[in-house]
MOPAC internal coordinates of N, CA, C and O (Angstrom, degrees):
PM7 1SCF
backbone

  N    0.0000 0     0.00 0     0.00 0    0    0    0
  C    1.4513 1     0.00 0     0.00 0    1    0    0
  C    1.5182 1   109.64 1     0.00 0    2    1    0
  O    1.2310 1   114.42 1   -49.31 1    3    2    1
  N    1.3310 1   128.18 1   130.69 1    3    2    1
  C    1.4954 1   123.88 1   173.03 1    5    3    2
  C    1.6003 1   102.76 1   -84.20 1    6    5    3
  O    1.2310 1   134.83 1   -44.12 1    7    6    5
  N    1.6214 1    88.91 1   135.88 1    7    6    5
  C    1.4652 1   118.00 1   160.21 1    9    7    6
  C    1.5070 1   121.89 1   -36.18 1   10    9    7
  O    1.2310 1   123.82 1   -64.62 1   11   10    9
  N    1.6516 1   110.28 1   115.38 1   11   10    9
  C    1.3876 1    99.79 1   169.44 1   13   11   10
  C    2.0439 1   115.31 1   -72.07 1   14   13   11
  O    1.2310 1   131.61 1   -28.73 1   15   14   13
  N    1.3119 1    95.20 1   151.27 1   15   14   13
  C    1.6501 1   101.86 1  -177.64 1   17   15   14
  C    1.5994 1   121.10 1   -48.83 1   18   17   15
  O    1.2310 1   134.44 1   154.24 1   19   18   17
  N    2.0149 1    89.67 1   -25.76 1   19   18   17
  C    2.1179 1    88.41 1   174.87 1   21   19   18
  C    1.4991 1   106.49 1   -72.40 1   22   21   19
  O    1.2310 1   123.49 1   162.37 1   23   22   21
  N    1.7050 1   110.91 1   -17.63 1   23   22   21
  C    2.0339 1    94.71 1  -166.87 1   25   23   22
  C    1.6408 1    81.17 1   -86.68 1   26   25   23
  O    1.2310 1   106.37 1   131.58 1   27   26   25
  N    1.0338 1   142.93 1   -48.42 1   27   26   25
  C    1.7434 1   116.77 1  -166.54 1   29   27   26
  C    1.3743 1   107.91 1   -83.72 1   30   29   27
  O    1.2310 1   100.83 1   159.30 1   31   30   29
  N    1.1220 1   152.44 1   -20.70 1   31   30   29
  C    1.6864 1   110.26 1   129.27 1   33   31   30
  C    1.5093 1   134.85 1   -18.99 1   34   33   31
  O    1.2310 1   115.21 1   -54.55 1   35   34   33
  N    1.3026 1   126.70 1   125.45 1   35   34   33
  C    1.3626 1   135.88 1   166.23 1   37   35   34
  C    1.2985 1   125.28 1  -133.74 1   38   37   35
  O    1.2310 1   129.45 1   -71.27 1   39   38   37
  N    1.6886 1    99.39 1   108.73 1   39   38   37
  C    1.4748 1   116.43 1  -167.26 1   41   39   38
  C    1.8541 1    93.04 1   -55.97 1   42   41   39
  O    1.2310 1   109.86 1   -38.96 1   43   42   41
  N    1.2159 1   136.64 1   141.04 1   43   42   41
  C    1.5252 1   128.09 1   177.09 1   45   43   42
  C    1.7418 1    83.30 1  -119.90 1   46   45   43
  O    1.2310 1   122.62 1   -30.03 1   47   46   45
  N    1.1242 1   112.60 1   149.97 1   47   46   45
  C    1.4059 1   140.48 1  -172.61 1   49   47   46
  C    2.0880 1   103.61 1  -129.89 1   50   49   47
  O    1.2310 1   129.63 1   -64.26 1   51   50   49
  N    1.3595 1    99.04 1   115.74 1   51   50   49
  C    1.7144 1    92.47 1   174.45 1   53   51   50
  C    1.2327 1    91.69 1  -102.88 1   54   53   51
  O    1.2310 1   115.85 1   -39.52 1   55   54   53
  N    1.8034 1   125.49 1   140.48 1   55   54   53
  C    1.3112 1   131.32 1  -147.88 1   57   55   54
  C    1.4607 1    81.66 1  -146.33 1   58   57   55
  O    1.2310 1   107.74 1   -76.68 1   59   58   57
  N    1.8083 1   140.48 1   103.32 1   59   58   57
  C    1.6178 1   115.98 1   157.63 1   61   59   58
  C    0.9828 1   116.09 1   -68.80 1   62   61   59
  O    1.2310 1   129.06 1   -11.60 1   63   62   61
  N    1.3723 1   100.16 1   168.40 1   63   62   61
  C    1.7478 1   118.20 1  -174.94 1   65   63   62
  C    1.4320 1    87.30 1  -119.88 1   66   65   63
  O    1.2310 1   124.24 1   -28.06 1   67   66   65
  N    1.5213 1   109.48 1   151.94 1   67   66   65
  C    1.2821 1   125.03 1   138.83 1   69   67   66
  C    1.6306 1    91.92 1   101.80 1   70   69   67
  O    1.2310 1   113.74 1    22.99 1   71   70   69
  N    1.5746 1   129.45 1  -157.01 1   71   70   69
  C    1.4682 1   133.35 1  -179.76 1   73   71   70
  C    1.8759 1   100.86 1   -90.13 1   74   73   71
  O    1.2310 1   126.55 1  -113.27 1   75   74   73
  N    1.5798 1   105.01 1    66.73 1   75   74   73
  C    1.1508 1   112.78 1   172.29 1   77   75   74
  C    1.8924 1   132.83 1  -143.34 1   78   77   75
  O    1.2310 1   123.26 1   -21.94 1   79   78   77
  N    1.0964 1   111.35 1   158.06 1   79   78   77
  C    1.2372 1   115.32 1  -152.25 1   81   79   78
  C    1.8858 1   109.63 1  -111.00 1   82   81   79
  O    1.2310 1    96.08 1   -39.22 1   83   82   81
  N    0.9317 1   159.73 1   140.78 1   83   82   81
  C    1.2198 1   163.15 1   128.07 1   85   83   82
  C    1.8512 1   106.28 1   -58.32 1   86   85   83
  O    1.2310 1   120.62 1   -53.36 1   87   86   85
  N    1.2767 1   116.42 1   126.64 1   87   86   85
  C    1.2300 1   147.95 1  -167.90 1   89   87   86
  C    1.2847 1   115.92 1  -127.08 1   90   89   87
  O    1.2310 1   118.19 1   -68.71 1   91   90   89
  N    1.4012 1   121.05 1   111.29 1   91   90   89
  C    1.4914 1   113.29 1   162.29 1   93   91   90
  C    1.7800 1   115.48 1  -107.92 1   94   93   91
  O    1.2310 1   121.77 1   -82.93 1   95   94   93
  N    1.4445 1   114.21 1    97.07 1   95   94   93
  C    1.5332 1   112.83 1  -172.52 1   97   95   94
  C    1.1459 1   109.25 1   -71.63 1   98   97   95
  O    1.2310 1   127.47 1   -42.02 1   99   98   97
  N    1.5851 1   103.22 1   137.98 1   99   98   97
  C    1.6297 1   131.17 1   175.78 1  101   99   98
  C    1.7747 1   101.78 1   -57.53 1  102  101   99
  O    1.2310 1   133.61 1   -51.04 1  103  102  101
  N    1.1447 1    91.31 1   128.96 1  103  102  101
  C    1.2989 1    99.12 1   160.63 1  105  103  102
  C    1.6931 1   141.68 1   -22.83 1  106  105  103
  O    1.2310 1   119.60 1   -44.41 1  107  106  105
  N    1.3619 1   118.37 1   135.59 1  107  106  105
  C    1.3039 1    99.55 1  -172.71 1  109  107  106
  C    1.4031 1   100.65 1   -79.44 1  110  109  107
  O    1.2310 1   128.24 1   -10.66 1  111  110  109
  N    1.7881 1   101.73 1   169.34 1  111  110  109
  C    1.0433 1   109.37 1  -173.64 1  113  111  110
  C    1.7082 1    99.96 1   -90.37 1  114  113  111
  O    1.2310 1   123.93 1   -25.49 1  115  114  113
  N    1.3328 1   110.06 1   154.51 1  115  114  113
  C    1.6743 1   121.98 1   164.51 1  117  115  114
  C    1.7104 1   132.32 1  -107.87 1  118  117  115
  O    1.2310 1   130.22 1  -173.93 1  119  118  117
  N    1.5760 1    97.89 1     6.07 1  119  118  117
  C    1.1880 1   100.21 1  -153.47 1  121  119  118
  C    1.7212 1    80.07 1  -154.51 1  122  121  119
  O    1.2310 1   120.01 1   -56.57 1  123  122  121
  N    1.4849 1   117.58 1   123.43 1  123  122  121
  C    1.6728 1   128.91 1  -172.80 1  125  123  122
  C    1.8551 1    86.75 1   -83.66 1  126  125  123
  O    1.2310 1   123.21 1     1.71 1  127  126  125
  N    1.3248 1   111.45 1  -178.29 1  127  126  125
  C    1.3081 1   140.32 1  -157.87 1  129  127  126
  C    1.5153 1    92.08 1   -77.04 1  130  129  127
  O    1.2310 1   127.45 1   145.42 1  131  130  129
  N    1.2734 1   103.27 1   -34.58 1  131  130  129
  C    2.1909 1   107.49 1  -161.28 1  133  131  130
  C    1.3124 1    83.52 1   -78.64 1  134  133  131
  O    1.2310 1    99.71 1   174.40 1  135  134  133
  N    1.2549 1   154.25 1    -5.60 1  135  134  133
  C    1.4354 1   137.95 1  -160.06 1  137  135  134
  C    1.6896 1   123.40 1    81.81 1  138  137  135
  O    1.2310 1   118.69 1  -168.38 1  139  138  137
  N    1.5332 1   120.10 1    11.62 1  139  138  137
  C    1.3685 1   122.44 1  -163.06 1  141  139  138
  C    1.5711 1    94.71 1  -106.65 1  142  141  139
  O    1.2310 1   130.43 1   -50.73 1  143  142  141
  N    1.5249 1    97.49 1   129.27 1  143  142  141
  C    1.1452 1   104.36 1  -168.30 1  145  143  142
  C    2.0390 1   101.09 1   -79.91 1  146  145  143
  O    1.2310 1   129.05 1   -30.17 1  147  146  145
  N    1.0618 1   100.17 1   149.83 1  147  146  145
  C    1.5898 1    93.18 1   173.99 1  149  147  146
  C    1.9597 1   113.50 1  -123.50 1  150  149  147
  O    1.2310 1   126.04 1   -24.54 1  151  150  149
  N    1.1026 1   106.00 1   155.46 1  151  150  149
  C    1.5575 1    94.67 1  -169.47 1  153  151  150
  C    0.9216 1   111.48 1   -86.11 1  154  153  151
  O    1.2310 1   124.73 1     2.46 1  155  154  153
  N    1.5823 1   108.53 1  -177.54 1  155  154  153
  C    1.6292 1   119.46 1  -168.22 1  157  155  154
  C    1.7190 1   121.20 1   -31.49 1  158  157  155
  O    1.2310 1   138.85 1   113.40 1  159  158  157
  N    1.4895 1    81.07 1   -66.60 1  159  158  157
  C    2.1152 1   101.91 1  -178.07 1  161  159  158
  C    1.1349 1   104.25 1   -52.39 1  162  161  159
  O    1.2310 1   107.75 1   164.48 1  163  162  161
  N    1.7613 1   140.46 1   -15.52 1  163  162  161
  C    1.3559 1    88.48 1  -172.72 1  165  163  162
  C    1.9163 1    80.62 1  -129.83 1  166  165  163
  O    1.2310 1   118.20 1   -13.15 1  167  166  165
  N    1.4088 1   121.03 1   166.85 1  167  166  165
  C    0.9503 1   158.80 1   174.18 1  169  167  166
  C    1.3902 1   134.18 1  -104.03 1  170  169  167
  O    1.2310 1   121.28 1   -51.45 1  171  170  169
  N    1.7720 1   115.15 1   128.55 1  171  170  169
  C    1.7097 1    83.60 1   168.03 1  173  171  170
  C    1.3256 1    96.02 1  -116.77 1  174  173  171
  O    1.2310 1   119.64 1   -40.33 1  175  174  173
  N    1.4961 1   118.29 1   139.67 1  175  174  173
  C    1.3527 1   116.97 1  -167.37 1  177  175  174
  C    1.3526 1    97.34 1   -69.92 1  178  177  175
  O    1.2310 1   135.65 1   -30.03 1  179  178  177
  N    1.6124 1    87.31 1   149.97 1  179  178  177
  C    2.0747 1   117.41 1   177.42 1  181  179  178
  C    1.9117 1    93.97 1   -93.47 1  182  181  179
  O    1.2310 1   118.06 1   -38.46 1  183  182  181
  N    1.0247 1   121.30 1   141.54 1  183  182  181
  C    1.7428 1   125.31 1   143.10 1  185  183  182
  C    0.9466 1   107.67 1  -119.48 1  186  185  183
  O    1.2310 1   109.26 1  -131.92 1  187  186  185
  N    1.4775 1   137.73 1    48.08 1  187  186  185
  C    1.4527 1   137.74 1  -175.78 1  189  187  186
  C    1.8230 1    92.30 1  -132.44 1  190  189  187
  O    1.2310 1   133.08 1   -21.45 1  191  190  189
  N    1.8814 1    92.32 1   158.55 1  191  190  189
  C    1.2697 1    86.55 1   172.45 1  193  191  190
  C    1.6711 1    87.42 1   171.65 1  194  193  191
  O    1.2310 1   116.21 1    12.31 1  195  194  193
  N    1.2841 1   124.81 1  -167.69 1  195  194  193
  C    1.0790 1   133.97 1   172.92 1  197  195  194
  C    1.8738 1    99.03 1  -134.50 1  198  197  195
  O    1.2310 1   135.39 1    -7.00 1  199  198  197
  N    1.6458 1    87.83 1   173.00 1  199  198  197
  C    1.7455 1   104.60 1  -146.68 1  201  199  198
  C    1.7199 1    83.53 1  -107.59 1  202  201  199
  O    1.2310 1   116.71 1   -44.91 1  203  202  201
  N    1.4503 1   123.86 1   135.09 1  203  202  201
  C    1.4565 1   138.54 1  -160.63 1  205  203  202
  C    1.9015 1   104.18 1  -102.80 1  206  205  203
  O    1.2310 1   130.93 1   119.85 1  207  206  205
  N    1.5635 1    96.52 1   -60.15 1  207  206  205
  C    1.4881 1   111.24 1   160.73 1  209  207  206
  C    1.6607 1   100.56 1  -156.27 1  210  209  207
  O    1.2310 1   130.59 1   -11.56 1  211  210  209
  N    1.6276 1    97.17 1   168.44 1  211  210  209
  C    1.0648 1   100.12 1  -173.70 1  213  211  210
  C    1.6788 1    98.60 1  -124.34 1  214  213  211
  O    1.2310 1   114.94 1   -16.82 1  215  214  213
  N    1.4773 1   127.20 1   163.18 1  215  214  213
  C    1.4100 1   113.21 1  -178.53 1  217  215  214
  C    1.4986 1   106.60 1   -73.21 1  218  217  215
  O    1.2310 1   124.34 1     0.42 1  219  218  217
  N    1.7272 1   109.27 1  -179.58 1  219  218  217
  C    1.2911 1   108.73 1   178.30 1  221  219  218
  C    1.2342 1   124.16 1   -76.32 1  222  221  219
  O    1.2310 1   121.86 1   163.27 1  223  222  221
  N    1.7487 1   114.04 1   -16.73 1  223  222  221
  C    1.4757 1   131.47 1   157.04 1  225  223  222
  C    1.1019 1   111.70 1   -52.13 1  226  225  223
  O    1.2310 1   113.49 1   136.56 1  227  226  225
  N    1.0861 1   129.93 1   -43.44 1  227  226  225
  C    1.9319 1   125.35 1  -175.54 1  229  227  226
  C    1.4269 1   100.44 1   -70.89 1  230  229  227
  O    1.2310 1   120.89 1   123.27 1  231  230  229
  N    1.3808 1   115.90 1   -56.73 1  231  230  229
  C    1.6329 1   131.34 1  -155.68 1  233  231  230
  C    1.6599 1    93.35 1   -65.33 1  234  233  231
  O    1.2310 1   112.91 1   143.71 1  235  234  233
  N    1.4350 1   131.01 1   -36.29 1  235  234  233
  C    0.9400 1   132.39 1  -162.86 1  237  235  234
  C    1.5530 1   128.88 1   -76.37 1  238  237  235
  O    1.2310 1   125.85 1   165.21 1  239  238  237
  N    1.5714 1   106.37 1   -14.79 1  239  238  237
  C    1.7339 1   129.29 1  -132.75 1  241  239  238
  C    1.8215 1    89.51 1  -149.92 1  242  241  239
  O    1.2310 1   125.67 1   -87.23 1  243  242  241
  N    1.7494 1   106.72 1    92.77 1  243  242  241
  C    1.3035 1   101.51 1   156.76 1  245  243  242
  C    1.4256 1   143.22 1   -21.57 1  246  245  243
  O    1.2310 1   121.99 1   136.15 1  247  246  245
  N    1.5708 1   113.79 1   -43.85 1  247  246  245
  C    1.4246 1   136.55 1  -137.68 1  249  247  246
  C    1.8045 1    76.93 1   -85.20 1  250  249  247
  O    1.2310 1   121.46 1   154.24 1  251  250  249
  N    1.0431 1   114.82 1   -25.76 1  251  250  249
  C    1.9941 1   108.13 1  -171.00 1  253  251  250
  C    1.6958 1   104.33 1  -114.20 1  254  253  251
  O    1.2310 1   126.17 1   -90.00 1  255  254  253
  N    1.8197 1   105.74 1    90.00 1  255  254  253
  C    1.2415 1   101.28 1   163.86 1  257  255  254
  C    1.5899 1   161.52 1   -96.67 1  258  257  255
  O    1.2310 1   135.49 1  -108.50 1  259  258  257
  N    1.8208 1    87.63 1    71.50 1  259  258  257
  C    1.5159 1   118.04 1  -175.54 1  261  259  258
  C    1.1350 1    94.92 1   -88.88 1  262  261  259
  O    1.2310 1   133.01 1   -36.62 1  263  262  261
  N    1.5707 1    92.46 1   143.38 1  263  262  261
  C    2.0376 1   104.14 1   157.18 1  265  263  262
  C    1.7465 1    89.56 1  -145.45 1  266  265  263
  O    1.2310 1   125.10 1   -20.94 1  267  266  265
  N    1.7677 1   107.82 1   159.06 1  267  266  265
  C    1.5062 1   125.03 1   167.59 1  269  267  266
  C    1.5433 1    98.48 1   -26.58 1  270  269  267
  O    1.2310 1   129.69 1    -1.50 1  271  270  269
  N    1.1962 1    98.93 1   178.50 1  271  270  269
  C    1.5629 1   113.56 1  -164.62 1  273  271  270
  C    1.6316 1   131.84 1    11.01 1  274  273  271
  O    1.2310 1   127.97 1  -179.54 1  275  274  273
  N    1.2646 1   102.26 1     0.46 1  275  274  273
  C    2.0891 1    98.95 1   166.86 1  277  275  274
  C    1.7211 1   111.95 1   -54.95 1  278  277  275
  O    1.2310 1   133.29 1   -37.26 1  279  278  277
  N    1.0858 1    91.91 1   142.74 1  279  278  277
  C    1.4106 1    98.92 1  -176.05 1  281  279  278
  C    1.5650 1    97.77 1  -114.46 1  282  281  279
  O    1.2310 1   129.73 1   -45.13 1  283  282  281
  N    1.9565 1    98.85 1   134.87 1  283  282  281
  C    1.0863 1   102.29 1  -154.65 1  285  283  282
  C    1.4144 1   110.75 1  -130.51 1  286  285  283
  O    1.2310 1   115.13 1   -25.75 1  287  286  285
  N    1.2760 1   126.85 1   154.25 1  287  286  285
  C    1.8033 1   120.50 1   164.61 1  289  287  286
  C    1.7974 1   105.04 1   -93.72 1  290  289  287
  O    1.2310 1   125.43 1   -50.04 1  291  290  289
  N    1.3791 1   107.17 1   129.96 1  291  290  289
  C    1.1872 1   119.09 1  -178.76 1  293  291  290
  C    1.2381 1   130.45 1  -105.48 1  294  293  291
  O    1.2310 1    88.64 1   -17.43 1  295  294  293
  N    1.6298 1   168.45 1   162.57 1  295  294  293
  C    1.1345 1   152.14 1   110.96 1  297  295  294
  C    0.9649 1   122.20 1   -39.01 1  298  297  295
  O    1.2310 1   116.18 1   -60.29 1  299  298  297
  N    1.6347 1   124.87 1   119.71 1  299  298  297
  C    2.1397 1   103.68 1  -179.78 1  301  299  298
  C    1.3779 1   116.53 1   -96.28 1  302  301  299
  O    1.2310 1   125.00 1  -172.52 1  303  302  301
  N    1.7038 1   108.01 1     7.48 1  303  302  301
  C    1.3657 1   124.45 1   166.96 1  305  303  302
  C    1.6797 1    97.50 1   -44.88 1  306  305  303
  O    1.2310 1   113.49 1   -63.08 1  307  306  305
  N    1.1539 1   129.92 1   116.92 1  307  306  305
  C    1.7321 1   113.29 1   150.00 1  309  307  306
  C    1.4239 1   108.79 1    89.64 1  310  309  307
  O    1.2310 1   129.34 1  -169.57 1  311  310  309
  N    1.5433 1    99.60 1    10.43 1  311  310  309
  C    1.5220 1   106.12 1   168.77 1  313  311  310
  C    1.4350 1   126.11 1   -77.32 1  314  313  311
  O    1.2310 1   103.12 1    13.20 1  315  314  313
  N    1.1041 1   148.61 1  -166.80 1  315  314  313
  C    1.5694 1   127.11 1  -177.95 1  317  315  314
  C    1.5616 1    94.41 1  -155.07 1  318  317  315
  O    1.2310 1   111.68 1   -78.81 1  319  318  317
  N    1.3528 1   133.29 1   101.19 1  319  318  317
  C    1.2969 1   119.12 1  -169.87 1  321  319  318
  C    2.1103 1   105.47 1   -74.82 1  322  321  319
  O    1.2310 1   127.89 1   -16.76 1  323  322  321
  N    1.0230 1   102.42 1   163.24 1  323  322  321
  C    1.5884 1   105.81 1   170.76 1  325  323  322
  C    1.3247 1   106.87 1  -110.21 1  326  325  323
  O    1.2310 1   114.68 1   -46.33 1  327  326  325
  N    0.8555 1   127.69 1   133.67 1  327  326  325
  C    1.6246 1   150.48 1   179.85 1  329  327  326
  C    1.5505 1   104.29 1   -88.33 1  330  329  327
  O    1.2310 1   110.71 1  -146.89 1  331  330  329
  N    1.2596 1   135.08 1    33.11 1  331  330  329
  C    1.5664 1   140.41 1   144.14 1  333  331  330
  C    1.3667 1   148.13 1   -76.24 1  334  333  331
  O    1.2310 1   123.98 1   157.69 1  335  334  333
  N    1.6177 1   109.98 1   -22.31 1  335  334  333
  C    1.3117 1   103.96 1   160.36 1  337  335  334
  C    1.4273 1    99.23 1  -118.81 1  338  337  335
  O    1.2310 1   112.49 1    -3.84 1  339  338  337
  N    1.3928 1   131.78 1   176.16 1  339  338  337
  C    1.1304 1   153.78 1  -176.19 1  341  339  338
  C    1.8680 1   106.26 1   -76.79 1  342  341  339
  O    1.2310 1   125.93 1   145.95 1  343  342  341
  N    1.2480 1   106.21 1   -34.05 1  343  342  341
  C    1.3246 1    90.21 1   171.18 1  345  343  342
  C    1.4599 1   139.66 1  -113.66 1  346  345  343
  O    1.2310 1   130.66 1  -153.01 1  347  346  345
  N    1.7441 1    97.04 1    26.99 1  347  346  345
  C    1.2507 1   124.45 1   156.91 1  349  347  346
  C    1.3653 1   114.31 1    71.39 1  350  349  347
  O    1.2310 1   117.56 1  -162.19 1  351  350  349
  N    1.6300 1   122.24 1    17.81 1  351  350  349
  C    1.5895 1   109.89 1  -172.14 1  353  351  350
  C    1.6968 1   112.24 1   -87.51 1  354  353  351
  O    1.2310 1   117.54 1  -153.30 1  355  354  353
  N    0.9857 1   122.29 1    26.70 1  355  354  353
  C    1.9273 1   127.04 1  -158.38 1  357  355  354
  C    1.6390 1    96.71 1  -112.79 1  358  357  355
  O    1.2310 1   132.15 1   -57.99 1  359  358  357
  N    1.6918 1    94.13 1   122.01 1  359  358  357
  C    1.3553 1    92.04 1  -179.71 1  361  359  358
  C    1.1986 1   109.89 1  -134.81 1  362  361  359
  O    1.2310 1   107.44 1   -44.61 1  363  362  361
  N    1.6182 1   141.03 1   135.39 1  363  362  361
  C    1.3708 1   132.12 1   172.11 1  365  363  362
  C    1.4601 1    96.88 1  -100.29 1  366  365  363
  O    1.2310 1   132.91 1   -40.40 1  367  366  365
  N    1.6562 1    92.65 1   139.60 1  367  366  365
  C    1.9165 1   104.42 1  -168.69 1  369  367  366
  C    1.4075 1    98.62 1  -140.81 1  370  369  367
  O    1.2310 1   114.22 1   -55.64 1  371  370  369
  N    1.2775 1   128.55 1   124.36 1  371  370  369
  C    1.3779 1   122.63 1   145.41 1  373  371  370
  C    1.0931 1   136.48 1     4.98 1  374  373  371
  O    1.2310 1   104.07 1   -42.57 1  375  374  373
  N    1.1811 1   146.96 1   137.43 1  375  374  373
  C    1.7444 1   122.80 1   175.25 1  377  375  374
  C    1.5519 1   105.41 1   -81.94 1  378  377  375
  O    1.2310 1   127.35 1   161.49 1  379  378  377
  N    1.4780 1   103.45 1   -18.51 1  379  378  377
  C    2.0125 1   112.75 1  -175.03 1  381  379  378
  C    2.0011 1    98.04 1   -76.79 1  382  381  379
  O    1.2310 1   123.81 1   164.17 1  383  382  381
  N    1.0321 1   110.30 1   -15.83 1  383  382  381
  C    1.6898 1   113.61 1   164.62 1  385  383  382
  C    1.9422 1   123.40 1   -79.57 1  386  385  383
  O    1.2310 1   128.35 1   162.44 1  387  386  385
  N    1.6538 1   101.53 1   -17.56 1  387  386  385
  C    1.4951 1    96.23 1   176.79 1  389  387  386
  C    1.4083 1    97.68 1  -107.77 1  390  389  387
  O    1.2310 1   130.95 1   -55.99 1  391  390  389
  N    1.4629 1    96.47 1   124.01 1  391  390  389
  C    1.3616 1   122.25 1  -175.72 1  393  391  390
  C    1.5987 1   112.69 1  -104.62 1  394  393  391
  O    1.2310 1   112.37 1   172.80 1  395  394  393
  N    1.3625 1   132.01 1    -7.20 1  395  394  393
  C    1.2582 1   108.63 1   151.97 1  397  395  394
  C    2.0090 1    98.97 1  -159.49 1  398  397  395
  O    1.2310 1   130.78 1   -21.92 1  399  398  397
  N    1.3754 1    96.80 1   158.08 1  399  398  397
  C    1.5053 1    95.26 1   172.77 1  401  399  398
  C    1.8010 1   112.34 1  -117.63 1  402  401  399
  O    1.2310 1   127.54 1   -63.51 1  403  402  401
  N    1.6731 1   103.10 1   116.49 1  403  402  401
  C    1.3950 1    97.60 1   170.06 1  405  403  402
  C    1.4843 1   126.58 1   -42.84 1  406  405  403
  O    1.2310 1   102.45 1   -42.04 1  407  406  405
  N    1.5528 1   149.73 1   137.96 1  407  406  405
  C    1.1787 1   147.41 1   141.17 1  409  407  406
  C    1.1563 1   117.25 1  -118.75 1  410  409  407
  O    1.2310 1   118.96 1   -23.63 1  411  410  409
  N    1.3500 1   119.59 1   156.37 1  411  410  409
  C    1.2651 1   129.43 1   167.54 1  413  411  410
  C    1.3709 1   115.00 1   -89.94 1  414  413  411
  O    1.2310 1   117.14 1   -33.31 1  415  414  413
  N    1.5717 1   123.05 1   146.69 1  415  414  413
  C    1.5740 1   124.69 1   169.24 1  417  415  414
  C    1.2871 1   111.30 1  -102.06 1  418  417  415
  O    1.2310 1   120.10 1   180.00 1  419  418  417

């Protein structure tokens, strides 16, 4: 019998292991604080982003207080990008690399 087109699709799921986090970083910025737009080539790096999943070691273990969607400041020292979407923002990071979590009061 041939395969319908939904069974060869495969949803792929990146899942970390260990005291680690999945990261999708916010966009760089194109435009500095004064309003000057800057061109393509150059960048000012983002370490911001929000948290995609976190492993079951993080989720599991008070002492690390990440959950899905916190938006986070990261180190990209020791980051590990994932090669899954095309526009490359997916990052698995350490949890000892997120250095602070935005909240609201």
């Amino acid at each position: 019998m041939p395969e319908s087109s939904a069974s060869k699709t495969k949803l792929e799921v990146v899942e970390p292991i260990g005291a680690r986090v999945l990261i999708r970083k916010d966009e760089d910025r194109k435009t500095t604080k004064a309003g000057i737009h800057l061109p393509d080539k150059i960048e000012i790096p983002t370490i911001t982003g929000r948290i995609v999943t976190v492993s079951a070691e993080v989720d599991n273990d008070d002492d690390y207080p990440l959950k899905q969607y916190d938006r986070v400041l990261f180190n990209p020292k020791g980051a590990i990008p994932v090669e899954f979407e095309g526009d490359n923002r997916l990052f698995v990071v350490p949890v000892e690399n997120v250095v602070a979590v935005f909240r609201s009061r």
